[in-house]
N, C-alpha and C positions, 0 to 999 in steps of 0.2 A: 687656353693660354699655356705656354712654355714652363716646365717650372724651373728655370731659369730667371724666367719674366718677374716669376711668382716671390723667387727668392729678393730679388731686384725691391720688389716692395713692400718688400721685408724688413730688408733694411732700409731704406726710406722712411718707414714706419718707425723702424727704432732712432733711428738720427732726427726725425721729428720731434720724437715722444720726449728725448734729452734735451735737444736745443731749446723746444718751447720753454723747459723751467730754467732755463741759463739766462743771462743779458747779454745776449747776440740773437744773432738774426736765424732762427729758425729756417726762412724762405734762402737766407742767402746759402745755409748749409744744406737743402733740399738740392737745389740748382746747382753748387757744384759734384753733391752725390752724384744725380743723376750725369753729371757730364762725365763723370769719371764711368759710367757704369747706365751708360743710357737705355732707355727701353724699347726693345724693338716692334714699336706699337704706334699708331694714332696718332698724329701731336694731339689731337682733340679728346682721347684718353690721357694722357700727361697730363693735359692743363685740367682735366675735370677730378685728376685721382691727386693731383698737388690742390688741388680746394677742397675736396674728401675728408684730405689726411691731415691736413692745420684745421678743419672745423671740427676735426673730431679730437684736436688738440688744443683748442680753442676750447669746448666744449666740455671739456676734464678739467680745464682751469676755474672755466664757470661755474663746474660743480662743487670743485673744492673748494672754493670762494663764494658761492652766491650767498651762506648765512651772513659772512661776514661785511659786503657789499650790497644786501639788498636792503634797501630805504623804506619796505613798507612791512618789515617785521614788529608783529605786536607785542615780540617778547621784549624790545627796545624800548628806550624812551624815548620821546617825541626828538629832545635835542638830539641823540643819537642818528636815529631815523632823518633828523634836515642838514646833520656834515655829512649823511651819507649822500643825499638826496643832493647837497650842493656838488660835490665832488664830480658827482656824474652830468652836470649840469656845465661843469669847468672841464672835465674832459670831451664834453661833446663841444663844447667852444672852442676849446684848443685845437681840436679836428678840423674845426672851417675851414683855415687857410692851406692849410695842404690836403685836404677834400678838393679846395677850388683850384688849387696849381694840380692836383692828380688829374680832375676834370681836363682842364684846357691843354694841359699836354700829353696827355697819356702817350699815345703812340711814339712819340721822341723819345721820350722818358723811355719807352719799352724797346726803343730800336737803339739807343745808345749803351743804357747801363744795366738790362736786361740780359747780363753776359757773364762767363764763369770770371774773365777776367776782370773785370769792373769790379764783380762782387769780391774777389778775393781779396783784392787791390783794399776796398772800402772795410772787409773783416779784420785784415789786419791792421788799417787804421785806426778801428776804432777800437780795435786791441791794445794796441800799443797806446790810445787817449786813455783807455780804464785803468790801464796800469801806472800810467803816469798821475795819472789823477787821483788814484788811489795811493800811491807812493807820496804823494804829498801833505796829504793825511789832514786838509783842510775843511772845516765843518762849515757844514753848509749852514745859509744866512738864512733860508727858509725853512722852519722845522714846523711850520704849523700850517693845515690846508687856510685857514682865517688871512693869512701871509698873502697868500696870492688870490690877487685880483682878479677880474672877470678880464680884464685887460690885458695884465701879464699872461693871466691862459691863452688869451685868445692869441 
């Protein structure tokens, strides 16, 4: 490999490793790196070295997190251990239905807004929604996981 190539995902690396800890989209700032600075490689190396480099940023979050997250620690107390245990129970709920809409349309879904311009489109709207929304400085009605239903997650 080039080390041009090399430098390439490089920074990919670091523009992951930031985005992950932010509230944006991580994949969407992978996708226009890469557009701005594409690799002269495989599509089938890009799509395996962008699942690589978010599991391995994925993977950092878990670590950081899993004492605090994990539902079967005995240093917990049982209550402890079943909001954690529900939590994960309500986030896997809340997954179904865009699990099932990923399912039956993927291919559309990836032939439409699988694109630098879509995403950029979709980055900065929902840039400008956090900033509004946070400019408005309105406290949310849900401040306890007890608050939301198996229903509302879902």
């Amino acid at each position: 490999m080039e080390f041009i190539e090399i430098l390439k995902a490089i920074i990919l690396g670091i523009v992951e490793g930031i985005t992950e800890w932010l509230p944006i989209s991580s994949t969407g700032h992978l996708i226009l790196t890469e557009d701005f600075m594409p690799f002269k490689l495989s599509q089938e190396f890009v799509d395996a070295f962008f699942v690589v480099i978010q599991f391995g940023a994925i993977l950092a979050v878990i670590i950081m997190f899993f004492n605090k997250l994990n539902f079967l620690d005995p240093g917990k107390s049982k209550e402890e251990n079943r909001n954690i245990f529900i939590l994960w129970t309500k986030i896997a709920v809340a997954s179904i239905p865009l699990g099932v809409l990923g399912l039956l349309f993927e291919d559309p879904i990836e032939e439409k807004l699988y694109n630098p311009v879509s995403v950029a489109l979709m980055l900065i709207i929902y840039g400008v929604a956090f900033i509004l929304v946070e400019s408005w400085n309105i406290k949310p009605k849900i401040t306890d996981l007890s608050q939301i239903s198996y229903m509302t997650a879902f």
